[in-house]
N, C-alpha and C positions, 0 to 999 in steps of 0.2 A: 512523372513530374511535370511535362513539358504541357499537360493538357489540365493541368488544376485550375488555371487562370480563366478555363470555361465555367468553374464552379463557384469561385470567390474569390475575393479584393481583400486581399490582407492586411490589416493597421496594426496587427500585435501580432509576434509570435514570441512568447519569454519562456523559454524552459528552464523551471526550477527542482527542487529537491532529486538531486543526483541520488541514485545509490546504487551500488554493485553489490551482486552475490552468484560466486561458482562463474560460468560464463555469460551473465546477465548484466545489464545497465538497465535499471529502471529510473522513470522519471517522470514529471510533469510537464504540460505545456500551457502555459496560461494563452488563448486566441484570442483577437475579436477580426472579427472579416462582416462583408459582408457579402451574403447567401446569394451569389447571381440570381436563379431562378426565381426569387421571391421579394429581391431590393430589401431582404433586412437586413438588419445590423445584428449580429451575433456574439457575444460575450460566453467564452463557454469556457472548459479544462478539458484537457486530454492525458489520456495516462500511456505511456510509453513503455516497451519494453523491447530493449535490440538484443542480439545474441552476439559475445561478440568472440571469435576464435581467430588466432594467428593475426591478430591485427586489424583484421576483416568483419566488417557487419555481413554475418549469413541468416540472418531472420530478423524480421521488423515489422513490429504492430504497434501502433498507433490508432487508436480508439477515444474518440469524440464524444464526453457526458451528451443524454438528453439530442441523440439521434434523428427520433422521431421528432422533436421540437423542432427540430430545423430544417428537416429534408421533405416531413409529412411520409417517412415512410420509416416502416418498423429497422431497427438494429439486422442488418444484414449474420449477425452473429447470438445463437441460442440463447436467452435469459438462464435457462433453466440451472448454470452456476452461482448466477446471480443471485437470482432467488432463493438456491438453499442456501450459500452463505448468511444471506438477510437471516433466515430462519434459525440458524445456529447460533449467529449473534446475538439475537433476540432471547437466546434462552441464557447466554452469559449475561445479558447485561438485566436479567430479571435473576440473578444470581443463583443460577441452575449451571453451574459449569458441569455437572453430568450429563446435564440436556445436549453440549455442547459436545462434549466426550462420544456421545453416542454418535453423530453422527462422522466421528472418526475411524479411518483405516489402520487395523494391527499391526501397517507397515510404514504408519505417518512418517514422513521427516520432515527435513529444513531447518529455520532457524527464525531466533525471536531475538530482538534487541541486542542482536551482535554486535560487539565490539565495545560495549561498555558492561553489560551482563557476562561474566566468564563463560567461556566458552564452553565446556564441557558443559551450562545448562544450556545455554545457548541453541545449543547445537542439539539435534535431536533425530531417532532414526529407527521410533515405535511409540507406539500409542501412550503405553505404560511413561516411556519417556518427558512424553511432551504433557502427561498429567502430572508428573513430580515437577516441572518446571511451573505449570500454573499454580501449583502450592506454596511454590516457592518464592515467588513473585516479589510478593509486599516483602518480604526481606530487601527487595534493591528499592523499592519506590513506591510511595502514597499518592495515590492517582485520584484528583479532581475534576479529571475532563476526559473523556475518552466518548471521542464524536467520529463514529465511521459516517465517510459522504463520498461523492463523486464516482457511481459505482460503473464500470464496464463488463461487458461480457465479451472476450475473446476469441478466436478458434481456439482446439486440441483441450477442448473441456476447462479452460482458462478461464479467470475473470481478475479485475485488478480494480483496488479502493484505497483510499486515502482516510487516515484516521486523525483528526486534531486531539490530541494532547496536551494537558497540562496536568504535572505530578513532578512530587517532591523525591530526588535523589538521597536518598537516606546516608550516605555515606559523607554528600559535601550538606547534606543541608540549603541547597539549591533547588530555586523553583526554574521547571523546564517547562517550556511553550514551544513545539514542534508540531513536526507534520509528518507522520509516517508514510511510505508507500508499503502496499500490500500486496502481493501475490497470491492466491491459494489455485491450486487443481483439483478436481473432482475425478474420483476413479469410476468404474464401469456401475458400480451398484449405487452410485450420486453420494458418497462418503469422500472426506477431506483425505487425498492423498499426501497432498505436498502444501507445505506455509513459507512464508519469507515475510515477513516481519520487520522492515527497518526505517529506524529512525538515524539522523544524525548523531555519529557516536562524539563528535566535536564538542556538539552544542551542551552533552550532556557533561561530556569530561573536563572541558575547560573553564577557568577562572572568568570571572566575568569581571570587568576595569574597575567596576565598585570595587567586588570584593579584592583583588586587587590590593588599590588605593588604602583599605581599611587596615589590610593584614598589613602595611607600610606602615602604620601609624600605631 
């Protein structure tokens, strides 16, 4: 900590989108600093994730979007997560979710959209699992935006992305604009072992002061 100040001049550090899952705190860090060795100005995101037991932070990674843009030197940390998540996504979002299936492990788990999706879908702990739960989807919500960006690649076959979102909660009839963070891990054969998936379960479940107001009158 005590030697950053050889590398950059800080103007913003804002960490936003909190979320926990199991003993994880994920999150954002919106920067701008600027790059000692090179006098830029740098505007960038970082995606976070600490481990936290007994009260205690015992692991901490903190990973800088667009590496090489700043430093002029490659990601100290493998792409090769990266890149097959990219590749999977690709096949969900060209509506091939078998494309995306395939490249899953017979022992997937984790979880998607916890804490507003019931849990028992939510929650997931086999492949069979987490493919009845993407069937089941459009039962909670009508989805108009689903933008993954800001990708990292991690140690321990990690990588972590951010998804903007905008979709309709079927149950209140509410439009939701969020920002997810994402976790996946890759097992030994480059298959999706582990997901985490979340969004603000607040923003989705709470009344918003219009509606509110209206249900008043």
């Amino acid at each position: 900590m005590g030697s950053m100040d050889q590398y950059m001049e800080v103007s913003k550090f804002e960490p936003k989108n909190w979320r926990a899952v199991n003993d994880d705190v994920l999150f954002n860090v919106d920067w701008a600093f600027v790059w000692i060795p090179t006098g830029k100005l740098i505007e960038t995101t970082a995606l976070v994730r600490k481990v936290v037991r007994d009260g205690m932070i015992c692991e901490k990674y903190h990973c800088i979007c667009d590496v090489e843009a700043i430093t002029g030197q490659p990601s100290p940390h493998d792409a090769t997560p990266v890149e097959r998540v990219q590749e999977l996504l690709a096949e969900y979002g060209a509506g091939r979710p078998e494309g995306y299936l395939a490249g899953v492990s017979d022992d997937f788990s984790g979880s998607v959209l916890q804490g507003w999706v019931p849990d028992e879908m939510a929650r997931f702990n086999s492949k069979e699992d987490f493919g009845k739960l993407m069937g089941e989807m459009e039962q909670y919500m009508e989805v108009t935006k689903f933008e993954p960006c800001n990708f990292v690649a991690m140690p321990n076959n990690d990588m972590m992305f951010n998804v903007n979102w905008c979709f309709t909660y079927k149950s209140t009839g509410k439009v939701v604009e969020t920002t997810a963070v994402v976790r996946k891990v890759l097992d030994k054969d480059n298959n999706l072992c582990e997901k985490y998936h979340m969004v603000d379960a607040d923003c989705v479940l709470e009344e918003s002061p219009r509606d509110v107001v209206a249900a008043a009158h």
